[in-house]
VOPAGU-2260 file (C-alpha; in pm, 1 decimal, decimal comma):
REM VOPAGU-2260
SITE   aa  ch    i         X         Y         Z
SITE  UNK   A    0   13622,0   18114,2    8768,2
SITE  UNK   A    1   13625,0   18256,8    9123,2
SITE  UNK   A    2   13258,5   18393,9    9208,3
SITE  UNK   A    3   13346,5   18712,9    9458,2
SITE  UNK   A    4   12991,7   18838,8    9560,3
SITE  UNK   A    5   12641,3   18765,3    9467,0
SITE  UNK   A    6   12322,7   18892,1    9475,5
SITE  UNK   A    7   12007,6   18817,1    9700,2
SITE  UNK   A    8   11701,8   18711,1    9621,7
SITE  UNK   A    9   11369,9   18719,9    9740,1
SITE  UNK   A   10   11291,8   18253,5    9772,5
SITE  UNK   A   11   11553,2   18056,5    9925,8
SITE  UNK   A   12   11672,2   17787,6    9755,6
SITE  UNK   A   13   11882,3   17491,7    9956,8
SITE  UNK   A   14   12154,8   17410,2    9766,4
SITE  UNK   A   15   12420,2   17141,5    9876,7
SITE  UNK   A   16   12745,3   17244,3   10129,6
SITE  UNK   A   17   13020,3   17434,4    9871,1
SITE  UNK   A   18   12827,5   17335,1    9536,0
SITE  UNK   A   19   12789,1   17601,5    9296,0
SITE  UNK   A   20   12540,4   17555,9    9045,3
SITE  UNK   A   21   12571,2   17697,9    8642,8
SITE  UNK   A   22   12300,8   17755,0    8469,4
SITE  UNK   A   23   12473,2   17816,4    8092,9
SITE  UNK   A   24   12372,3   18042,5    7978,1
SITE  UNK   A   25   12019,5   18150,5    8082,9
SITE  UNK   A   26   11938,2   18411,4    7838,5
SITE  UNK   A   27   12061,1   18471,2    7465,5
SITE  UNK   A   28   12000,1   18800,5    7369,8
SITE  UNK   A   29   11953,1   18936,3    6973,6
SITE  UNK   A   30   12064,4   19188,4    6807,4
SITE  UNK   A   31   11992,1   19305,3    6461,4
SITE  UNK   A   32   12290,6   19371,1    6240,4
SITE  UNK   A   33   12541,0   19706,0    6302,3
SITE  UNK   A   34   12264,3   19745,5    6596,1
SITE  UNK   A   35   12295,3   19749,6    6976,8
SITE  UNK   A   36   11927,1   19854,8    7065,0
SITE  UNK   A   37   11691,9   19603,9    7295,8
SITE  UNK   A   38   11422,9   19478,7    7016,0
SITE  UNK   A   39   11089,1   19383,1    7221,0
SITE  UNK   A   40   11098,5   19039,8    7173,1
SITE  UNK   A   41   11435,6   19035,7    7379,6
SITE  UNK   A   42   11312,6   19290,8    7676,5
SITE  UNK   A   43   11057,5   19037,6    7731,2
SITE  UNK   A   44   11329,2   18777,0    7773,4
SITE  UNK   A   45   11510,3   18990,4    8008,4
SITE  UNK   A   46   11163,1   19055,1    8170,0
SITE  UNK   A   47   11155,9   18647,2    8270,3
SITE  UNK   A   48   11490,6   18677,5    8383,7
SITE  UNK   A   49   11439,3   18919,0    8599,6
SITE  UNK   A   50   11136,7   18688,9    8702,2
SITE  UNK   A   51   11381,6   18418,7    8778,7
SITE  UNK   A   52   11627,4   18567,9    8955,7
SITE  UNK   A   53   11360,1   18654,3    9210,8
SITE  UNK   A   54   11356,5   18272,3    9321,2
SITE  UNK   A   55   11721,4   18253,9    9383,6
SITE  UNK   A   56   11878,7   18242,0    9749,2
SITE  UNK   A   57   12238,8   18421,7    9600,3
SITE  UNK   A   58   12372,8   18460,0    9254,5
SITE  UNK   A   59   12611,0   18671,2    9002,6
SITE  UNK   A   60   12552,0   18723,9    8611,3
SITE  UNK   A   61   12843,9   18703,6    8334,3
SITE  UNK   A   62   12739,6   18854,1    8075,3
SITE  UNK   A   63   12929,0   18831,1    7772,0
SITE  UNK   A   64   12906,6   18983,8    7438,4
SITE  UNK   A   65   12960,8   18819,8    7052,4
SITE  UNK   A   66   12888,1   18989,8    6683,4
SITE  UNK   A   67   12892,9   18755,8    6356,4
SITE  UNK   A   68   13166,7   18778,4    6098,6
SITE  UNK   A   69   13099,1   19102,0    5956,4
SITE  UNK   A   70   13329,7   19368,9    5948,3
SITE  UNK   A   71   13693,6   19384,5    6118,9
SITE  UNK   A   72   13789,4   19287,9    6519,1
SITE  UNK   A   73   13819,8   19611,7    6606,0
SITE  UNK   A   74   13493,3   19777,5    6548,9
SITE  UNK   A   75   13323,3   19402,0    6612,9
SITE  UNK   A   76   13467,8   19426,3    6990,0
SITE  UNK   A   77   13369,2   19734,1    7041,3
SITE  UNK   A   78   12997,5   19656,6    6925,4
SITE  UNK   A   79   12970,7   19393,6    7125,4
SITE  UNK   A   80   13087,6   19616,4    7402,8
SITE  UNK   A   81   12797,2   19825,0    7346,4
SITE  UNK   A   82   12532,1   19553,5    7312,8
SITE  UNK   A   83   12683,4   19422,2    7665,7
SITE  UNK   A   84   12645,2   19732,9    7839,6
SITE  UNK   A   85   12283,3   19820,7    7698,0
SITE  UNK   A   86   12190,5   19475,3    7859,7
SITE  UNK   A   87   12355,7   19574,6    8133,4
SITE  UNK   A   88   12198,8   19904,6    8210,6
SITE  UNK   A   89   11855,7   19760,9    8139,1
SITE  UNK   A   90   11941,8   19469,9    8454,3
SITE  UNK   A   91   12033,8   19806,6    8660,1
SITE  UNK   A   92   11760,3   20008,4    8588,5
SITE  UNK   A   93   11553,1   19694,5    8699,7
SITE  UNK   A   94   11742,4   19671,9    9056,6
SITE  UNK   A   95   12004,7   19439,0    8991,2
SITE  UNK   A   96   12332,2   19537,0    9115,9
SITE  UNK   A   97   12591,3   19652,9    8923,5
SITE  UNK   A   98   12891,6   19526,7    9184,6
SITE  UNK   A   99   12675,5   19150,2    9107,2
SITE  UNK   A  100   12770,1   19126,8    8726,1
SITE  UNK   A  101   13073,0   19074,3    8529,1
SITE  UNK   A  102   13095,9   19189,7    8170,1
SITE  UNK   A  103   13293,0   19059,9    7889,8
SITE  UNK   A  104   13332,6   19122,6    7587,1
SITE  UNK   A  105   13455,8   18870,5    7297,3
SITE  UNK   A  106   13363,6   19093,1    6926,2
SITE  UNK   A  107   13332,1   18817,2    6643,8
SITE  UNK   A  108   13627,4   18590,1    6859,9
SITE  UNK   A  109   13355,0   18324,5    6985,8
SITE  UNK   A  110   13051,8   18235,9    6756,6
SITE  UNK   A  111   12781,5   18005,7    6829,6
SITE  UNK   A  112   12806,6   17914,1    6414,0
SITE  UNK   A  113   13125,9   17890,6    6326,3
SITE  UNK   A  114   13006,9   17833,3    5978,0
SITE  UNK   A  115   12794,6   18106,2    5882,9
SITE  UNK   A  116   12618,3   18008,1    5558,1
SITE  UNK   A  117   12281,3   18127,5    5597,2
SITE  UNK   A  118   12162,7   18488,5    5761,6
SITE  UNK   A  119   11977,8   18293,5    6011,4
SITE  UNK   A  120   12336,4   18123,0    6117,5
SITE  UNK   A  121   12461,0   18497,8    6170,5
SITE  UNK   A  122   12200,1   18580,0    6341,8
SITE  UNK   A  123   12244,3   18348,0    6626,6
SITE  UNK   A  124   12622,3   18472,1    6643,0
SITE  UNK   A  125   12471,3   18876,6    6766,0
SITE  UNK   A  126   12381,4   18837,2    7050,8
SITE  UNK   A  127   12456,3   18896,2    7453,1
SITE  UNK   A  128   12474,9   18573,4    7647,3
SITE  UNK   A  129   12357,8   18604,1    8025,6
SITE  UNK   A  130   12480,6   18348,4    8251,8
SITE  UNK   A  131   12362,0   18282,9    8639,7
SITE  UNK   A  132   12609,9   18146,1    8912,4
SITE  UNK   A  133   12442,5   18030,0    9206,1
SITE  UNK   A  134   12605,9   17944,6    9552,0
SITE  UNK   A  135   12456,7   17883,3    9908,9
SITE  UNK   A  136   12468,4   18179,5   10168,3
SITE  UNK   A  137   12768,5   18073,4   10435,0
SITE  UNK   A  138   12651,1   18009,9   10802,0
SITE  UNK   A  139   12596,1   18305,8   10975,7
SITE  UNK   A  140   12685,5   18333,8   11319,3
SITE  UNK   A  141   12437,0   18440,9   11553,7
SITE  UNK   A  142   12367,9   18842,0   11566,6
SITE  UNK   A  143   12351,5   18996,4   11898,8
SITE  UNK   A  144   12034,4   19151,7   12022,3
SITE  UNK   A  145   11991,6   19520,4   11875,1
SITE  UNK   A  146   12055,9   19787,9   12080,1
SITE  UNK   A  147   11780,8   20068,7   12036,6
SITE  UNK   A  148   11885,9   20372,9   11904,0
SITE  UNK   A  149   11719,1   20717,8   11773,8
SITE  UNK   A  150   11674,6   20608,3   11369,5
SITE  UNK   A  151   11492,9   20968,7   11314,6
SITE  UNK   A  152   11874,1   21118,6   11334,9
SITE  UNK   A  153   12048,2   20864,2   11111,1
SITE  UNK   A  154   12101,9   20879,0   10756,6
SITE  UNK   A  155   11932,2   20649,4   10547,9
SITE  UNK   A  156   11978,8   20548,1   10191,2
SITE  UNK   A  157   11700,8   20459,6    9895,6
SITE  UNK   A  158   11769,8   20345,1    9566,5
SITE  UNK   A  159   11626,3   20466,3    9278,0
SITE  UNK   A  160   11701,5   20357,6    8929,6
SITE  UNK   A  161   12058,8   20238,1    9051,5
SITE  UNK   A  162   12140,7   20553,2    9199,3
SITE  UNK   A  163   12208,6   20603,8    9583,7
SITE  UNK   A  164   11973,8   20903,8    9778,1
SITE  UNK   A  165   12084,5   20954,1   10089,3
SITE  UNK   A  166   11907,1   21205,4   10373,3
SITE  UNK   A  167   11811,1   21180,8   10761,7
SITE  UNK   A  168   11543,5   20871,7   10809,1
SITE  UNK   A  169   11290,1   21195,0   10932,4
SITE  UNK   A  170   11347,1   21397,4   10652,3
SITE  UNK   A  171   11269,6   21123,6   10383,7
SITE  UNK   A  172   10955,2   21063,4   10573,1
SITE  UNK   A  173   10857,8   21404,5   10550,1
SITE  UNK   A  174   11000,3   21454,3   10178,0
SITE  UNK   A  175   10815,0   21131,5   10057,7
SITE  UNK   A  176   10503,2   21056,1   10308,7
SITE  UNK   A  177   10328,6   20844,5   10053,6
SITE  UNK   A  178   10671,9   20622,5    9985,2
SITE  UNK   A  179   10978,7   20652,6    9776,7
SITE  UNK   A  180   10771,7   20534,1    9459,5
SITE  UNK   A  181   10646,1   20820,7    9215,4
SITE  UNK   A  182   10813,2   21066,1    9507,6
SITE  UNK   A  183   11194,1   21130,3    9343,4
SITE  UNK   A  184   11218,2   21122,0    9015,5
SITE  UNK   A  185   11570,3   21036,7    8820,6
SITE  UNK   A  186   11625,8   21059,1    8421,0
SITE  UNK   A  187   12003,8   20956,4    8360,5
SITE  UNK   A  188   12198,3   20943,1    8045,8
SITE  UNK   A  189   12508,8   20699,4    8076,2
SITE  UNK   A  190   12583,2   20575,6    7796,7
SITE  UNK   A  191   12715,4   20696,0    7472,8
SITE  UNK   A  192   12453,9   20741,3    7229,7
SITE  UNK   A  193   12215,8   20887,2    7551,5
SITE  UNK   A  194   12459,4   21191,8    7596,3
SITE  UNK   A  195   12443,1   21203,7    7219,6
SITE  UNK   A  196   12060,0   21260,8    7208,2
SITE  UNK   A  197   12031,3   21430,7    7503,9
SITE  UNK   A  198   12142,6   21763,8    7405,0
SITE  UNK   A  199   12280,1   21865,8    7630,2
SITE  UNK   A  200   12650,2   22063,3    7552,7
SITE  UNK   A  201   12895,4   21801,5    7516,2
SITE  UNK   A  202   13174,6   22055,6    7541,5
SITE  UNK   A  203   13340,9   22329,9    7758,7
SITE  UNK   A  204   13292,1   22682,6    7634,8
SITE  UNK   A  205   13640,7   22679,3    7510,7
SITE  UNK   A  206   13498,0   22336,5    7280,1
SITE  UNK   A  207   13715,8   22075,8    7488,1
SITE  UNK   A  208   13591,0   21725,7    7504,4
SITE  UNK   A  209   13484,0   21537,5    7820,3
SITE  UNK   A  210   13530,8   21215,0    7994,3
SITE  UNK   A  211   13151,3   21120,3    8107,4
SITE  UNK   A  212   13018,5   20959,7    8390,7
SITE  UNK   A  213   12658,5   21031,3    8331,0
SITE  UNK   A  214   12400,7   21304,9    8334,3
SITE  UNK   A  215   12151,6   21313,9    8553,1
SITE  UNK   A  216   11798,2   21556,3    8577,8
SITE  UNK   A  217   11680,2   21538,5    8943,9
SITE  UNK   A  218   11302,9   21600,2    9030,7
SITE  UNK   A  219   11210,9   21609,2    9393,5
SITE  UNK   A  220   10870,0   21694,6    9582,7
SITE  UNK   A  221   10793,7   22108,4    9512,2
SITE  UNK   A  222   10933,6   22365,5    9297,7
SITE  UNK   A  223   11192,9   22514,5    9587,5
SITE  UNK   A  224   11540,9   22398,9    9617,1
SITE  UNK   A  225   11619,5   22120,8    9935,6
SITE  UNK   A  226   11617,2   22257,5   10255,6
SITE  UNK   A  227   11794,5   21950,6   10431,3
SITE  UNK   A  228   12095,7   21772,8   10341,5
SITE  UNK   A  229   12060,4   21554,9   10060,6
SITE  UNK   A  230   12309,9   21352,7    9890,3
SITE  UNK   A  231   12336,5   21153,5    9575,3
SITE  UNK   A  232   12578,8   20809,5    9457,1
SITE  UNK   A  233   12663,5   20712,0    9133,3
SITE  UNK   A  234   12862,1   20373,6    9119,5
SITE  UNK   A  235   13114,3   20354,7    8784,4
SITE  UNK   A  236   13330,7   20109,4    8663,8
SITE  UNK   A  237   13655,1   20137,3    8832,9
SITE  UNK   A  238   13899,0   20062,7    8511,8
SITE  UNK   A  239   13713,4   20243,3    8273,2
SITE  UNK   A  240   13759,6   20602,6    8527,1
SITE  UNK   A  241   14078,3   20475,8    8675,0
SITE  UNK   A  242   14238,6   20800,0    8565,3
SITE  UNK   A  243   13955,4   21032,9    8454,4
SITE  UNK   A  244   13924,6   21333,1    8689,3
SITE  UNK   A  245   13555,2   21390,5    8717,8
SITE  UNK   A  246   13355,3   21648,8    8862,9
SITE  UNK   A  247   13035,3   21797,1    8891,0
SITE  UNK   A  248   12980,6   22034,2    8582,2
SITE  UNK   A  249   12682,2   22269,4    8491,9
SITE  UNK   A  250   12570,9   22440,3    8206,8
SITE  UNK   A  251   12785,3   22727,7    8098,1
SITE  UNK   A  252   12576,7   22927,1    7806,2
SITE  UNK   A  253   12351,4   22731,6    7520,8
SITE  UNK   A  254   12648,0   22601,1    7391,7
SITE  UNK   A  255   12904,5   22467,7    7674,1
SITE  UNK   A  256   12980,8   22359,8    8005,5
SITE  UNK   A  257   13196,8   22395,4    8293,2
SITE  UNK   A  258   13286,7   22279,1    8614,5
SITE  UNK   A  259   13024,5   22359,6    8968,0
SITE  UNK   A  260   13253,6   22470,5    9224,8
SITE  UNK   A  261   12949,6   22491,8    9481,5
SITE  UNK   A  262   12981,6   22145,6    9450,7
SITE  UNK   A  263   13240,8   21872,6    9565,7
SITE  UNK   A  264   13293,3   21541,3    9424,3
SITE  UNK   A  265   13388,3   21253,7    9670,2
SITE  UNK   A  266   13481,5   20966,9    9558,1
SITE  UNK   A  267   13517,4   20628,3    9745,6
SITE  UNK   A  268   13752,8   20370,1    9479,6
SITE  UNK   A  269   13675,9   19996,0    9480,4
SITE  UNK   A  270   13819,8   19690,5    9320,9
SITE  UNK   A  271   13514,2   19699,8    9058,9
SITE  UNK   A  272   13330,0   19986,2    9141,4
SITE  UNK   A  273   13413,2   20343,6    9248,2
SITE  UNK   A  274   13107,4   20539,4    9416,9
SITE  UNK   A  275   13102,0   20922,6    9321,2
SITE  UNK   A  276   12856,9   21140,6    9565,5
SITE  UNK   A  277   12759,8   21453,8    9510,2
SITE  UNK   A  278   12523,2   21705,6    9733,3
SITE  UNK   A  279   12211,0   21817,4    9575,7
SITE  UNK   A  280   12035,0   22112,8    9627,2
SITE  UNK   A  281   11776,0   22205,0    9378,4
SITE  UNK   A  282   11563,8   22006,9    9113,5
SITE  UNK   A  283   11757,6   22044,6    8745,5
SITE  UNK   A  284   12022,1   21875,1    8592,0
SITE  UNK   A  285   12360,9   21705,8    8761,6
SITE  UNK   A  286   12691,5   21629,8    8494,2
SITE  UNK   A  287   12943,8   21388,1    8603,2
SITE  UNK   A  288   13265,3   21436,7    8363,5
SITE  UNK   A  289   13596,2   21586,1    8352,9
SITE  UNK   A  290   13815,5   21786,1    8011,4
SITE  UNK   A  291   14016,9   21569,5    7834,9
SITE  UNK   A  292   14259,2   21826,6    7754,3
SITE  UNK   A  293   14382,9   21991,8    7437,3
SITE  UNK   A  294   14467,0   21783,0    7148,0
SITE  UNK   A  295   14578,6   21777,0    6797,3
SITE  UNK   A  296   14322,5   21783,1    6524,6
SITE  UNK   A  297   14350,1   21693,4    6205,2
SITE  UNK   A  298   14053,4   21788,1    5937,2
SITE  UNK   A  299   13810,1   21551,2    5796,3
SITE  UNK   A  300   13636,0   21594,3    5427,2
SITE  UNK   A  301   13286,2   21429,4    5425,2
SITE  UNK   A  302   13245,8   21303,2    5108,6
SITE  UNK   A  303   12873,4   21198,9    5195,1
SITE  UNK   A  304   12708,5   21516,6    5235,1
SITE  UNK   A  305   12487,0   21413,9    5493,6
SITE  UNK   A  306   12720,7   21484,9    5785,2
SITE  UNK   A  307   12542,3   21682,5    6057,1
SITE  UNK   A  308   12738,7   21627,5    6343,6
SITE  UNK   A  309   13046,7   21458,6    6425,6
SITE  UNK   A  310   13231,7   21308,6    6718,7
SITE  UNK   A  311   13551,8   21151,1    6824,1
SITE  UNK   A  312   13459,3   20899,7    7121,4
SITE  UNK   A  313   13590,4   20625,4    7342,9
SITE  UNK   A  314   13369,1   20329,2    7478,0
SITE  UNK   A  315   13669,0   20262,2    7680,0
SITE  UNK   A  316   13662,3   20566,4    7867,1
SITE  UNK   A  317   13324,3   20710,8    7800,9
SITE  UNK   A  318   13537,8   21031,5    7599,4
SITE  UNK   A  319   13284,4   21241,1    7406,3
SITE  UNK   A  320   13510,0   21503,3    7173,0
SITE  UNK   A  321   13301,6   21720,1    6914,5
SITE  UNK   A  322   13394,1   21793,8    6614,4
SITE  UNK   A  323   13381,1   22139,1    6454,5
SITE  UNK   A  324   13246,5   22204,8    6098,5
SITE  UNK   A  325   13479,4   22477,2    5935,9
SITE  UNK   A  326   13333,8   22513,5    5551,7
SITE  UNK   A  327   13112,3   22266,5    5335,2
SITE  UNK   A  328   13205,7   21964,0    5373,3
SITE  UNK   A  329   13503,1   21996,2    5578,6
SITE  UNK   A  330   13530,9   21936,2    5978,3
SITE  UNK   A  331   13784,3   21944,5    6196,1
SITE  UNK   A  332   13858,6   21661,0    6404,6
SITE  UNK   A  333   14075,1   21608,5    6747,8
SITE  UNK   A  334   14245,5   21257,1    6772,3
SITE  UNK   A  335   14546,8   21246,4    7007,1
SITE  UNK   A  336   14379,6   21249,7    7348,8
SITE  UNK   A  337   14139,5   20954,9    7403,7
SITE  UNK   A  338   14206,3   20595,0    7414,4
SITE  UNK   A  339   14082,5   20369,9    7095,4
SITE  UNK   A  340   13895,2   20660,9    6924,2
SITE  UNK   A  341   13635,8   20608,6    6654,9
SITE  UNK   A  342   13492,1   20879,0    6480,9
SITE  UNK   A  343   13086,3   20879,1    6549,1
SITE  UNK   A  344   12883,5   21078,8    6274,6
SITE  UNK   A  345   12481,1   21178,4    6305,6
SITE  UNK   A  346   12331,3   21199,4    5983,0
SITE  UNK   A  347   12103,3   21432,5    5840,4
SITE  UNK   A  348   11805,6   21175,5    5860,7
SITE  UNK   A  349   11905,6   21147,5    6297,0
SITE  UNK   A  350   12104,7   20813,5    6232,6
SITE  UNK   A  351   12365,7   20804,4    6405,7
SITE  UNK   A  352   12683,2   20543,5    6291,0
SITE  UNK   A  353   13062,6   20479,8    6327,4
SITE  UNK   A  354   13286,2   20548,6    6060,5
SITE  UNK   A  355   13535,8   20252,3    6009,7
SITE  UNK   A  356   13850,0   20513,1    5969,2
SITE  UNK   A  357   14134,6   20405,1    6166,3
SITE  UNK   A  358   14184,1   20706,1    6414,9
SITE  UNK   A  359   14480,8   20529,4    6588,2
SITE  UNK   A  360   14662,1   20566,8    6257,2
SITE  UNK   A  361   14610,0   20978,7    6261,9
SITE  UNK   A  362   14859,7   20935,5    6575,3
SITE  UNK   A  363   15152,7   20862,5    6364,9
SITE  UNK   A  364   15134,8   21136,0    6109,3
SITE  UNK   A  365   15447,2   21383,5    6148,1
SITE  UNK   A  366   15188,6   21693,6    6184,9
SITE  UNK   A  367   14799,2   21714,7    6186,7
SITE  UNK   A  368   14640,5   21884,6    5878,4
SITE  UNK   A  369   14425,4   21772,8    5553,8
SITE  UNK   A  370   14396,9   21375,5    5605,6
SITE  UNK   A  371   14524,7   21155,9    5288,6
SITE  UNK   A  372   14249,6   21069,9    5047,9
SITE  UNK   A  373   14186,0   20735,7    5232,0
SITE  UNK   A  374   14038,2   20917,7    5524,1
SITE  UNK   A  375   13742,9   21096,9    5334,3
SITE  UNK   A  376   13406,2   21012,9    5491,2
SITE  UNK   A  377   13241,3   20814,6    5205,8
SITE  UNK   A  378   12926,1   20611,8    5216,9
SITE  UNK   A  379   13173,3   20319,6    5259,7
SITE  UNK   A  380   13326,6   20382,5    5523,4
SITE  UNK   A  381   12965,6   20417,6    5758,2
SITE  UNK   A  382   12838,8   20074,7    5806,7
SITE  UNK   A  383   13134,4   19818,4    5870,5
SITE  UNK   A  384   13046,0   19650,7    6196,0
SITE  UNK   A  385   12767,7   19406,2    6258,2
């Protein structure tokens, strides 16, 4: 495995001329069955990683992602998908780069117990394996003196829960006297279930669905809106938004949003990464997504009754598509738009679980309308993964 870039820490550590040291893995991470949230016990691990990382000269994390037996490859890859990029956010949050890991995801392919005969055996199979790389920093050849120059003028960039803030060196000075920390404040939603919660509208006025990069709520220094240029990065996985056109959306109504022409997206592509900046003006909240287009719907009886909301989405290309209730018990449901859809219900209690119905297989009906009888929501069809 070629190791591209790594990350720098804060206690060199000599290591030997081209050697690259594995340390395999150094975290297991545990999940709880059908689940993908962080228990305590398992932040805490993360917390000593985080620890650890701080005494290495350069390294890069793989993490990769397993579920037990449970359930069929399908939904099982995409869980572990989701348990990979929790971890993964958490490590970003905590000021590890994003361009320094690697994520992989394997489903129920690669268990730890291949012979799972006890619940403890299973167990050990959900869970998010962290590896560290570690190679010596080349030789660097010797800088030239600096030549002074007038830093009050130049921009200058802070990070702040991952994110990129970028403003004259003066003007942060003046925005921030007392230091970046406590100073601007950043709540983002990136993932899946966040947007979810969040509620905010998930929709256009005219109820399309959107690709998502993220929303973000923005708090800087005083109630006014900026009075010097201020702009704002957001780094996202370069296959996943390969061919979503994003842009910088605002609330349109209670109920929908739409795009912020004030506003213009730029985006600079990478091999991993592409960075999306944005210019922002006044404290409130910042939507990076883009319509998905019209699409074919087809209608979905919940059989359940405990149905409150439903949604079409895509892990692979962060696609949120709501569904729209049309008489008790019925909804109806767009499928023809998004890659590897799964249909996403919240129950009535706030849980919120996927369905194991095989959206792909909507595709090949000759016209949308009524589903056949396999494709009624029962309780059966609401916990299949592990």
């Amino acid at each position: 495995m070629s190791v591209q870039s790594f990350a720098q820490g804060s206690k060199p550590k000599k290591l030997a001329a081209n050697e690259q040291k594995e340390i395999s893995p150094a975290v297991q991470v545990y999940f709880e069955t059908n689940k993908s949230v962080i228990k305590p016990a398992e932040i805490a691990k993360l917390k000593r990683l985080l620890d650890t990382l701080d005494t290495k000269d350069e390294f890069r994390l793989i993490l990769t992602g397993h579920t037990d037996s449970t359930g069929n490859d399908e939904l099982n890859l995409k869980l572990s998908q989701v348990r990979v990029d929790g971890v993964f956010q958490y490590l970003v949050d905590n000021d590890i780069e994003g361009d320094f890991m690697m994520r992989q995801y394997f489903g129920r392919a690669k268990p730890r117990e291949k012979e799972e005969t006890t619940e403890e055996k299973k167990a050990k199979n959900r869970r998010v394996e962290i590896t560290i790389l570690e190679k010596p920093k080349p030789i660097e050849k010797p800088k030239p003196k600096p030549v002074y120059k007038d830093t009050c003028t130049l921009d200058t960039t802070v990070f702040i829960s991952g994110l990129g803030i970028t403003m004259k060196a003066c003007d942060l000075a003046k925005l921030c006297p007392r230091g970046i920390a406590n100073c601007i404040k950043i709540k983002k939603m990136t993932s899946i279930e966040e947007l979810i919660g969040s509620g905010i509208p998930l929709n256009t006025a005219k109820g399309e669905g959107l690709n998502w990069g993220g929303a973000y709520e923005i708090r800087m220094p005083g109630d006014s809106c900026a009075v010097v240029p201020v702009t704002m990065t957001v780094s996202l996985d370069a296959a996943i938004y390969k061919k979503a056109k994003l842009q910088v959306y605002t609330r349109d109504g209670e109920t929908g949003v739409k795009p912020d022409k004030t506003k213009k997206l730029g985006v600079a592509k990478g091999k991993e990464q592409n960075k999306y900046s944005f210019p922002l003006s006044c404290n409130g909240s910042y939507l990076i997504c883009g319509g998905v287009g019209k699409s074919k719907t087809a209608i979905i009886q919940d059989k359940t009754g405990r149905a409150d909301e439903m949604y079409v989405i895509s892990q692979s290309t962060m696609a949120i598509i709501p569904c729209k209730k049309i008489g008790k018990g019925k909804w109806e449901v767009p499928y023809s738009k998004i890659e590897d859809p799964t249909l996403t219900i919240k129950l009535s209690d706030g849980e919120t679980v996927i369905s194991d119905i095989n959206m792909n297989s909507v595709r090949k009906m000759k016209r949308p309308g009524i589903l056949r009888k396999k494709y009624k929501v029962k309780m059966k069809h609401l916990n299949s993964a592990s």
